[in-house]
C-alpha positions in Angstrom: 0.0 0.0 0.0 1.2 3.3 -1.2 2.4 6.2 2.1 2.5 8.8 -0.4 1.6 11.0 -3.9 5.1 9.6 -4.9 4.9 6.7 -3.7 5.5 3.4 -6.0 3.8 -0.4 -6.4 5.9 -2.8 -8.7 4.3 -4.5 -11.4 5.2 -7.6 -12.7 8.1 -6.8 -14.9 9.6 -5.2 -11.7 8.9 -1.5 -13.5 7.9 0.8 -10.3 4.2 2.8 -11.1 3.3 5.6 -9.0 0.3 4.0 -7.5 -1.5 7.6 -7.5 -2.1 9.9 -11.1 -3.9 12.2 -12.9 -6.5 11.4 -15.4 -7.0 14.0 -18.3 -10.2 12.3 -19.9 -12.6 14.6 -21.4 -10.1 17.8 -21.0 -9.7 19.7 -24.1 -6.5 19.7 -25.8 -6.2 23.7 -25.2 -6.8 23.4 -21.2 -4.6 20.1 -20.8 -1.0 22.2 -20.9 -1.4 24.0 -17.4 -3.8 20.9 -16.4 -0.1 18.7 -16.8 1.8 21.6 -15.4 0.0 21.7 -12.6 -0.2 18.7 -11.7 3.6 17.7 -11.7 3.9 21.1 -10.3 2.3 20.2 -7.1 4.0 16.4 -6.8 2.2 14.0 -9.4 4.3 12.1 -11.7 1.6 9.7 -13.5 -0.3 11.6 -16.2 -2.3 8.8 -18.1 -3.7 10.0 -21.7 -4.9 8.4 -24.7 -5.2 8.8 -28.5 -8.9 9.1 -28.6 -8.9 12.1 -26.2 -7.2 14.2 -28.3 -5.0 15.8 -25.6 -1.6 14.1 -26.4 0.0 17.2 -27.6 -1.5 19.2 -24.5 0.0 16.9 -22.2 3.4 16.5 -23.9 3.2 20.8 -23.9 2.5 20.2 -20.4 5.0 17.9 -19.6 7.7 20.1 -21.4 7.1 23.3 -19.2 6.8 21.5 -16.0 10.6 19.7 -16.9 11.5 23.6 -17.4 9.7 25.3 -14.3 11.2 22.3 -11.9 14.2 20.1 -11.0 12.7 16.8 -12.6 14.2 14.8 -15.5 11.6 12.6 -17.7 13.2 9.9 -16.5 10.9 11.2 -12.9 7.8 11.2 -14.5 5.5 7.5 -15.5 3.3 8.6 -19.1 0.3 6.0 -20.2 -1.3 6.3 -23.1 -3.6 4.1 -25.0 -4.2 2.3 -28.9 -7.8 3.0 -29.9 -10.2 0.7 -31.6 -10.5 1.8 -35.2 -6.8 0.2 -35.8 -5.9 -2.9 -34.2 -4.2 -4.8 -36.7 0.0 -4.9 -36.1 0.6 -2.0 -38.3 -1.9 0.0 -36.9 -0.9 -0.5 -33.6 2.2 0.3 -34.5 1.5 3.5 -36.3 -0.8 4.8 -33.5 2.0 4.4 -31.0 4.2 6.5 -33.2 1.8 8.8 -33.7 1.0 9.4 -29.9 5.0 9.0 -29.7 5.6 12.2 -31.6 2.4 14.3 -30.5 3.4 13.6 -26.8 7.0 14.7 -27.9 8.5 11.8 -25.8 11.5 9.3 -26.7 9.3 6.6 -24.9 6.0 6.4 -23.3 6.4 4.3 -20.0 3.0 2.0 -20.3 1.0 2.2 -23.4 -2.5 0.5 -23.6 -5.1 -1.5 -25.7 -8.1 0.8 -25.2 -11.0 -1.5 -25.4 -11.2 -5.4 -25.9 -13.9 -5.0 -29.2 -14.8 -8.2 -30.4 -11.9 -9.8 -29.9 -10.0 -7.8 -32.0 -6.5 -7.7 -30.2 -4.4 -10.5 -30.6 -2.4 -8.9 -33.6 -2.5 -5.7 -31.7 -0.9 -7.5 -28.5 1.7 -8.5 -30.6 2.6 -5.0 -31.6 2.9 -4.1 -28.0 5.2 -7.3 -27.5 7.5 -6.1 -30.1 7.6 -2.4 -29.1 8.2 -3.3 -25.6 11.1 -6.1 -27.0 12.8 -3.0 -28.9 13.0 -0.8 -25.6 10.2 1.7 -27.3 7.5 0.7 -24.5 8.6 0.1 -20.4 5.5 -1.6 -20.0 2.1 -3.1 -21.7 -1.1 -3.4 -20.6 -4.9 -3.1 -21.3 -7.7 -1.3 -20.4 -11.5 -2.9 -19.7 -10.8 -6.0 -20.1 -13.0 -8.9 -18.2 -11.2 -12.0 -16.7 -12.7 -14.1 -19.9 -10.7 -11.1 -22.2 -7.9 -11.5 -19.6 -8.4 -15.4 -20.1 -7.9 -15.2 -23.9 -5.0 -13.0 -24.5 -2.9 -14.9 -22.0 -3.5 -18.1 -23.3 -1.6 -16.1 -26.5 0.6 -13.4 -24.6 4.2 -14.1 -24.9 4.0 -11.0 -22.2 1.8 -10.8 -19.2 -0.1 -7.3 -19.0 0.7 -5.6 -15.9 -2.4 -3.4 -15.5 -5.6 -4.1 -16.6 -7.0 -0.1 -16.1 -10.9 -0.7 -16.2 -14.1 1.5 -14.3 -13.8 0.8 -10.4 -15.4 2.9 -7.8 -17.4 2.1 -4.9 -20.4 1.0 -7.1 -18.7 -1.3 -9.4 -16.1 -3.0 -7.5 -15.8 -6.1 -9.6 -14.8 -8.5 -7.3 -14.4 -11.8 -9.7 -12.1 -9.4 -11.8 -10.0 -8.2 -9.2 -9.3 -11.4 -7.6 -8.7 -12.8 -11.3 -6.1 -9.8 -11.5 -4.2 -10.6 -8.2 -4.2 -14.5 -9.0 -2.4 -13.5 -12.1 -0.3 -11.0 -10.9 -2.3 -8.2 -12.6 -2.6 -4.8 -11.5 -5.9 -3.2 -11.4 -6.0 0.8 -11.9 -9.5 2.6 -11.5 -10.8 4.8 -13.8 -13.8 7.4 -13.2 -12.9 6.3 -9.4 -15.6 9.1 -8.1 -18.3 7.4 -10.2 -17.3 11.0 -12.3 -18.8 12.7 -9.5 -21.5 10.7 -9.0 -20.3 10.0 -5.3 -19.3 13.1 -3.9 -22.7 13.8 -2.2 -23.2 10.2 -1.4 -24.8 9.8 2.3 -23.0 6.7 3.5 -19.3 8.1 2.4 -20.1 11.4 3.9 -20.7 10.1 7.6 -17.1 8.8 7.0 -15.5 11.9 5.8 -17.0 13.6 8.0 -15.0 11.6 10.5 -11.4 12.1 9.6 -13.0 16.1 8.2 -12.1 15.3 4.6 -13.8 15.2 1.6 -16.0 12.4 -0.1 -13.4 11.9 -2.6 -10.2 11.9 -0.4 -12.0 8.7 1.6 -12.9 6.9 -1.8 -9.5 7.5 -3.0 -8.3 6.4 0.2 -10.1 3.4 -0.1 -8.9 2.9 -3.3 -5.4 2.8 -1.9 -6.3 0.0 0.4 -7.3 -1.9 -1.7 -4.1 -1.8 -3.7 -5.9 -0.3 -6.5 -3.7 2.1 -8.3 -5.9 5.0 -9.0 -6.1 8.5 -11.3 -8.6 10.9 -10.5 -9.1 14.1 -12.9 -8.9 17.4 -11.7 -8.2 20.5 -14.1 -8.1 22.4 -10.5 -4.7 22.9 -8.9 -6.2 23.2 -5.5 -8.6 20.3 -5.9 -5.0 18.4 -7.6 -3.9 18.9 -4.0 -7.0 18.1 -2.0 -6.9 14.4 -3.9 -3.7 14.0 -3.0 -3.9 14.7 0.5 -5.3 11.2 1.6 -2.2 9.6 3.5 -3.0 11.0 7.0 -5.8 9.2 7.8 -6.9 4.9 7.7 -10.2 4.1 6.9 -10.4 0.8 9.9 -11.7 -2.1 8.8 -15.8 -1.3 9.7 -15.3 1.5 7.3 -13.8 -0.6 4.8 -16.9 -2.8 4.9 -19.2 -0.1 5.0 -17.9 1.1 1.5 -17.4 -2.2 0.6 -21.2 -3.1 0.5 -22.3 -0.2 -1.8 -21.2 -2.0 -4.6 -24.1 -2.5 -7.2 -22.1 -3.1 -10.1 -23.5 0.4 -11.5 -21.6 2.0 -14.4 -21.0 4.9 -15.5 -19.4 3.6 -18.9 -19.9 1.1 -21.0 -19.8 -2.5 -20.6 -17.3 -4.2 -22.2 -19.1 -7.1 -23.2 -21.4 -5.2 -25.4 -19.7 -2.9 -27.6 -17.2 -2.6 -30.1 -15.8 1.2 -30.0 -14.6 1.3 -33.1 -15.1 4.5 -35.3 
């Protein structure tokens, strides 16, 4: 379990992730600059991106002026990004991490992505990843939204293991069977849309907690997102709310309050199932 914002959890090719980052989903490429800035600014070092936001530049721009305006090398900072579904073939996959590559203006992205299962549409795209990651071009490979049948599949093909599986967890969808499917297998889980995209930060039950320790809704979910070993990246285009997120290692949920949280879960999303759709454009 991570102590701090810097704080690291090893995955299984021994490469340390900062088990804390920033999510820039649904910010606009103009806004993401300062967003990034900010962010490593006031002590994140995970910014995880993707090619179908259409923020790479902005968080590349981002990355640039915050390597000026502090001490840090690139070397410091952990950048995910993420293969979309309209071109999963080998040479697409290929092409689309060049392409993030250069908008990015990075010599290496440290964990890059399949997007989106489809229908079964990444086995050649897998193998891209293999290769990049072979040639020193990737640090790390994984997948987003994948189920433990997905997760089943490609490693009955991987040469590679994935070492995160990045799919929706909050307190409503906590996905048991696919966590404990992900630990078995030595596969980290990361949240996305960890508040529920703010669909928890009035919520009763989490209040009477937060109220507790005097923090906010979305320091205790993150919190408990923490001890659960889920490696988490809430969005924030706030500097001050950047820093209210981050301030969650003072306090320890006990184990009632664990429970408590723990029982909300009503396998509710707030994005699409992964089962049921394709994604591609």
């Amino acid at each position: 379990m991570i102590t701090h914002l810097q704080d690291t959890i090893t995955l299984n090719n021994g490469l340390q992730m900062p088990g804390m980052g920033l999510g820039v989903f649904q910010v606009e490429n103009g806004a993401t600059a300062e967003m990034v800035k900010n962010a490593i600014e006031v002590g994140y070092r995970s910014i995880d991106t993707a090619a179908i936001y259409g923020n790479e530049e902005g968080v590349g721009e981002g990355i640039k002026q915050a390597l000026t305006s502090t001490s840090l090398q690139r070397e410091d900072l952990f950048i995910t990004s993420k293969v979309w579904n309209d071109g999963l073939s080998y040479e697409e996959t290929v092409t689309a991490y060049e392409k993030s590559l250069e908008k990015l203006g990075l010599d290496y992205i440290d964990l890059y992505l399949i997007h989106w299962p489809g229908k079964d549409k990444y086995t050649d795209s897998w193998k891209a990843l293999e290769d990049l990651y072979d040639q020193g071009k990737i640090k790390a490979i994984g997948v987003c939204n994948f189920t433990a049948s997905h997760l089943q599949n490609l490693l009955s093909f991987a040469r590679i293991k994935p070492v995160i599986n990045q799919v929706e967890f909050h307190p409503r969808l906590q996905q048991a069977e696919l966590h404990s499917f992900c630990n078995n297998h030595q596969i980290q889980l990361e949240a996305w849309a960890p508040l529920m995209q703010g669909g928890l930060l009035k919520d009763e039950t989490i209040s009477k907690i937060a109220i507790k320790y005097g923090k906010s809704n979305a320091q205790v979910i993150l919190r408990w997102d923490v001890q659960n070993g889920i490696i988490t990246i809430p969005k924030s285009v706030r500097r001050e709310r950047m820093i209210q997120n981050a301030d969650i290692f003072d306090f320890h949920l006990t184990d009632e309050e664990m429970a408590t949280i723990n029982a909300m879960n009503l396998e509710q999303r707030v994005g699409p199932n992964p089962n049921e759709f394709d994604f591609a454009l």
